[in-house]
TIKOLVO-516115 format. One record per residue (C-alpha): chain; x, y, z. Coordinates in steps of 0.1 Angstrom, whole numbers. Example, Ala and Ser with C-alpha at 12.3 -4.5 7.8 and 13.67 -1.06 7.14 Angstrom:
# residues 2
<atom><ch>A</ch><c1>123</c1><c2>-45</c2><c3>78</c3></atom>
<atom><ch>A</ch><c1>137</c1><c2>-11</c2><c3>71</c3></atom>
END
This chain:
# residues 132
<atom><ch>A</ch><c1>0</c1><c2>0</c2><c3>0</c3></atom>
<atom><ch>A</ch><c1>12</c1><c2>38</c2><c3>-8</c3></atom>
<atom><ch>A</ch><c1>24</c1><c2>60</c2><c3>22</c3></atom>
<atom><ch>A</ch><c1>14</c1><c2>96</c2><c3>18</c3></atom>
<atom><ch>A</ch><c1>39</c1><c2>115</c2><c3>43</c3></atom>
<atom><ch>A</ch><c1>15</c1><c2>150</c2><c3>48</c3></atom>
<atom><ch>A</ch><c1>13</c1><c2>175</c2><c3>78</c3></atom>
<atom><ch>A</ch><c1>-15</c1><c2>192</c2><c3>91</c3></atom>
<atom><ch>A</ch><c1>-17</c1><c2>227</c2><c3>107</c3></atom>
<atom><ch>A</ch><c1>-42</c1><c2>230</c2><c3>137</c3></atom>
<atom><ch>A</ch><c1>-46</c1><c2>271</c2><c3>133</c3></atom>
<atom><ch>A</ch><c1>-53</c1><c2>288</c2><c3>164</c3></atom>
<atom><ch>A</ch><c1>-66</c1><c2>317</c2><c3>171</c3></atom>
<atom><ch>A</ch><c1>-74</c1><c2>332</c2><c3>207</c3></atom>
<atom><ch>A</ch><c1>-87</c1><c2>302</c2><c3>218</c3></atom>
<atom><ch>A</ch><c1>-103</c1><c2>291</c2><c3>184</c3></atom>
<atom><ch>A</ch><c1>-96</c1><c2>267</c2><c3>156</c3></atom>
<atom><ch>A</ch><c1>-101</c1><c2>262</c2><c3>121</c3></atom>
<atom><ch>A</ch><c1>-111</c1><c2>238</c2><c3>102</c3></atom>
<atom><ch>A</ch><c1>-118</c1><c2>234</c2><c3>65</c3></atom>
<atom><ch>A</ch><c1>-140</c1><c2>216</c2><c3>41</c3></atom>
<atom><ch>A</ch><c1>-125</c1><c2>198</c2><c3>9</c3></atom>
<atom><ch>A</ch><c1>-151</c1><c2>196</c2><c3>-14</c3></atom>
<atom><ch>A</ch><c1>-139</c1><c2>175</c2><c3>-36</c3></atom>
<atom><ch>A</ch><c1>-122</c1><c2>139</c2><c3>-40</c3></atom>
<atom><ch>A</ch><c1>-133</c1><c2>104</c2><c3>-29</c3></atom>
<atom><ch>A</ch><c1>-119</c1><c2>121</c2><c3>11</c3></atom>
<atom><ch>A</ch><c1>-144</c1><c2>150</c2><c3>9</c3></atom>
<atom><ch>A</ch><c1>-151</c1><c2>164</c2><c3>47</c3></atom>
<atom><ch>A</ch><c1>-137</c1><c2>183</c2><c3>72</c3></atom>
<atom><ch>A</ch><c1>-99</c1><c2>182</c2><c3>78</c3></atom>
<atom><ch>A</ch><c1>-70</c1><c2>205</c2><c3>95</c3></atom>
<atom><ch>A</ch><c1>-51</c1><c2>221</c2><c3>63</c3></atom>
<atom><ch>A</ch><c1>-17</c1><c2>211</c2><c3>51</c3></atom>
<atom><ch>A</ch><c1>-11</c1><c2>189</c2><c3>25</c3></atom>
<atom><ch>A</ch><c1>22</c1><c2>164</c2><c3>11</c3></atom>
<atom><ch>A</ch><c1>56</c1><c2>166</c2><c3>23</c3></atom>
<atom><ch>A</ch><c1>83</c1><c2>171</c2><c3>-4</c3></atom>
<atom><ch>A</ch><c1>113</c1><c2>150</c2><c3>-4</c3></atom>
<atom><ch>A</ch><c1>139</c1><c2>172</c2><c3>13</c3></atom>
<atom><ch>A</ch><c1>117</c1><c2>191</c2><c3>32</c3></atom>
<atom><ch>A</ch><c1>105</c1><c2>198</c2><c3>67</c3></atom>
<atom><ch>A</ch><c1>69</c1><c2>189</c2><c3>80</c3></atom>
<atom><ch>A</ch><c1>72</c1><c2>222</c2><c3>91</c3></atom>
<atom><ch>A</ch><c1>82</c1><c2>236</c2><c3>55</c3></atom>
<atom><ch>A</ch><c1>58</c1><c2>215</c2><c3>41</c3></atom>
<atom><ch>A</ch><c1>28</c1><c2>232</c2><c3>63</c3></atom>
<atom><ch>A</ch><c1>43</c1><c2>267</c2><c3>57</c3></atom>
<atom><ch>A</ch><c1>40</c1><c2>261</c2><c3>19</c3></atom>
<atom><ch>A</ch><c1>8</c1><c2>243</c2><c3>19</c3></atom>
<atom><ch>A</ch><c1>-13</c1><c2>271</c2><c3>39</c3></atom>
<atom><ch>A</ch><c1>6</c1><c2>299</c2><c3>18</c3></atom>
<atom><ch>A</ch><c1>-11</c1><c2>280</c2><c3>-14</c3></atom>
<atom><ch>A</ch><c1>-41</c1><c2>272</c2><c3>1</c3></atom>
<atom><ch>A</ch><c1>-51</c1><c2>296</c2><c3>24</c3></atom>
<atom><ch>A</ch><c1>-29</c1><c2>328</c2><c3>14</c3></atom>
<atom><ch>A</ch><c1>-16</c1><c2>333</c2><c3>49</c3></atom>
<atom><ch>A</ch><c1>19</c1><c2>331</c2><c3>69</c3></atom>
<atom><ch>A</ch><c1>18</c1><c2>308</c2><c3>95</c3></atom>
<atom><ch>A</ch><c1>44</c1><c2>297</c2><c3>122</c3></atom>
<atom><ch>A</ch><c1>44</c1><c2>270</c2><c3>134</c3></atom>
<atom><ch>A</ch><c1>46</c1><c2>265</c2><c3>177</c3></atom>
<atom><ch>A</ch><c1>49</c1><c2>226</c2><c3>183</c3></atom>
<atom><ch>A</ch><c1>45</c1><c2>193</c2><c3>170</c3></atom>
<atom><ch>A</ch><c1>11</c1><c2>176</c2><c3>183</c3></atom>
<atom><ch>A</ch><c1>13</c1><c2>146</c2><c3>175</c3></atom>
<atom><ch>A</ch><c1>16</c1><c2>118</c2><c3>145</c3></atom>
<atom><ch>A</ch><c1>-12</c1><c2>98</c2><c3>131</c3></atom>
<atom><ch>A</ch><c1>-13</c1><c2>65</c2><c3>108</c3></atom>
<atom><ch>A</ch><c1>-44</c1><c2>59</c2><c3>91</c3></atom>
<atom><ch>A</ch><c1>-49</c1><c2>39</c2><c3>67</c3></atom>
<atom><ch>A</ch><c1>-75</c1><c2>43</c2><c3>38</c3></atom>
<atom><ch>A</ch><c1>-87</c1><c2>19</c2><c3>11</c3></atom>
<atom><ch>A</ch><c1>-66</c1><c2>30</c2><c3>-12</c3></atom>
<atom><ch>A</ch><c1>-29</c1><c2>42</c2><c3>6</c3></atom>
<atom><ch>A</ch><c1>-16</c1><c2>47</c2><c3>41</c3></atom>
<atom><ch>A</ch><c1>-17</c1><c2>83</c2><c3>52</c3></atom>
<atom><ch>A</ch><c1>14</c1><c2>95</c2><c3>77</c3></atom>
<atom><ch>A</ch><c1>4</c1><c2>129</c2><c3>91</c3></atom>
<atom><ch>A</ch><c1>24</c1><c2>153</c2><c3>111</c3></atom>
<atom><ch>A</ch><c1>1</c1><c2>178</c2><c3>135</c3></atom>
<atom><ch>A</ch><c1>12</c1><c2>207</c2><c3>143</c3></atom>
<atom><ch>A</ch><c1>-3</c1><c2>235</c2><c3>165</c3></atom>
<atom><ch>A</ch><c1>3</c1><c2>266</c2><c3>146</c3></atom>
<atom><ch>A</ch><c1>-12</c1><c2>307</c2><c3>146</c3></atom>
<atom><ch>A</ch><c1>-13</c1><c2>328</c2><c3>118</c3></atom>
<atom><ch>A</ch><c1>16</c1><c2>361</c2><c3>114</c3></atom>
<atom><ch>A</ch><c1>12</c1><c2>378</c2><c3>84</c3></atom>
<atom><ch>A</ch><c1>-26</c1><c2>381</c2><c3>65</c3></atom>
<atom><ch>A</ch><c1>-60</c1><c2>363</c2><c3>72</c3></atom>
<atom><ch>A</ch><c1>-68</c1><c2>328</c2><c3>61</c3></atom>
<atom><ch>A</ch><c1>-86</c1><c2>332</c2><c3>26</c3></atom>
<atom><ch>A</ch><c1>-103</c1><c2>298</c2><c3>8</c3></atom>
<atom><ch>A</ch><c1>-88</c1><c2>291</c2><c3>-25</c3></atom>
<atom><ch>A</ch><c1>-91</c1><c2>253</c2><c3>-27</c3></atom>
<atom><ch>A</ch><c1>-121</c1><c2>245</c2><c3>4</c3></atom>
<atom><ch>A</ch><c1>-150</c1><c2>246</c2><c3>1</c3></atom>
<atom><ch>A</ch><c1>-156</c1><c2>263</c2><c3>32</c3></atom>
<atom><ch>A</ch><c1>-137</c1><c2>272</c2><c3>68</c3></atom>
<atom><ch>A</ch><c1>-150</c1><c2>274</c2><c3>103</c3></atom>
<atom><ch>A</ch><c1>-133</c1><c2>289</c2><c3>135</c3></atom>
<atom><ch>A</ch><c1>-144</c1><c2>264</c2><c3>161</c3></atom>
<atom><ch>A</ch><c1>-144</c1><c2>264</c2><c3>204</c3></atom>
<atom><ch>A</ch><c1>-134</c1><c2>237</c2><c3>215</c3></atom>
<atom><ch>A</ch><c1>-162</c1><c2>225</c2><c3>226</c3></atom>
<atom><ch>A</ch><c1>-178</c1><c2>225</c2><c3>185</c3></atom>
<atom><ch>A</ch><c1>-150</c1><c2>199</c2><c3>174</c3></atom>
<atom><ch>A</ch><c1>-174</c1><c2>172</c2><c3>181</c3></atom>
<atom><ch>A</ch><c1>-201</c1><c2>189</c2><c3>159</c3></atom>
<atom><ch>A</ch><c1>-183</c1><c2>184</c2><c3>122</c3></atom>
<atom><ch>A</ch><c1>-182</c1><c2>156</c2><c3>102</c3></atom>
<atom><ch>A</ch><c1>-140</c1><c2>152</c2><c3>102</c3></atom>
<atom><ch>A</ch><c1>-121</c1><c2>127</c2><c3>75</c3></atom>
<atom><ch>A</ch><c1>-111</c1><c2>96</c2><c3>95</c3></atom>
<atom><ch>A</ch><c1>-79</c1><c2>106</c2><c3>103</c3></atom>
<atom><ch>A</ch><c1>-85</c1><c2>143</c2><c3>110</c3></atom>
<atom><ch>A</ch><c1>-112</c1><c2>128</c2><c3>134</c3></atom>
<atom><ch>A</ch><c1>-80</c1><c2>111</c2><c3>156</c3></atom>
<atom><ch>A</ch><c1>-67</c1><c2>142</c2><c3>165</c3></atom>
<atom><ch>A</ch><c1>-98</c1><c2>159</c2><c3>183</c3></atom>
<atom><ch>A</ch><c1>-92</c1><c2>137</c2><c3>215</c3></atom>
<atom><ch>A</ch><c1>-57</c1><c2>152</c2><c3>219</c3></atom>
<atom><ch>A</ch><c1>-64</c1><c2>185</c2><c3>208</c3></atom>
<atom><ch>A</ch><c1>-92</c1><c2>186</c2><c3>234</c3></atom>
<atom><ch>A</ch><c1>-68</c1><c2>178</c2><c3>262</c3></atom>
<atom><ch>A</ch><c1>-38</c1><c2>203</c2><c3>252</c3></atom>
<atom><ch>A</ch><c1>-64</c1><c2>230</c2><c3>243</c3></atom>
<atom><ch>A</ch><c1>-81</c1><c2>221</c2><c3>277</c3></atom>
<atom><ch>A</ch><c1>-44</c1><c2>221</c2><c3>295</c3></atom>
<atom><ch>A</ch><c1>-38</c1><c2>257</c2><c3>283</c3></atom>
<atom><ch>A</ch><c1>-66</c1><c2>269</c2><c3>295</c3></atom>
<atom><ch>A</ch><c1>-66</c1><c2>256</c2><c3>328</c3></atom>
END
């Protein structure tokens, strides 16, 4: 089976987080942004290039979340996580269908891809440790 090596960005922003909706493709749904991993580049890299495509915004990125394995049907995805905040410009939809800005507490309410959906429980715990 093929490995796709991606990272995703968790965007947040004063105590929200987006999430987008790819409309198209046989993995339509809600995901965190970010996209493939070049050979000879960073995950990091990768998910400062993919949301400067995609979303037309600078991010940085603050630390690594965690990874996930999931496997598909049709290849194995390996995703990076990153929790990240935006520097420079506003996150504008060029390739989603649409965005939300979600509490923590409305991460349950989407429909996420599979292996989006395995990072809410530990996003919900670090977002849940900061504020505390």
């Amino acid at each position: 089976m093929k490995t796709l090596n991606v990272a995703a960005a968790v965007i947040v922003d004063k105590g929200l987080i987006f999430a987008a909706e790819r409309g198209y493709g046989s993995h339509a749904g809600w995901e965190f942004p970010g996209g493939k991993i070049k050979e000879n580049e960073s995950a990091s890299d990768a998910l400062k290039r993919e949301i400067r495509e995609e979303l037309s915004a600078e991010i940085e990125t603050d630390e690594f979340l965690m990874r996930v394995e999931h496997d598909y049907d049709d290849f194995h995805l390996s995703m990076d996580v990153y929790l990240c905040h935006v520097i420079k410009g506003k996150l504008i939809l060029s390739e989603h269908k649409q965005g939300r800005m979600l509490a923590v507490s409305e991460l349950d309410e989407i429909n996420w891809l599979d292996a989006d959906r395995k990072i809410i429980p530990v996003l919900k715990k670090r977002m849940n440790d900061v504020i505390e």
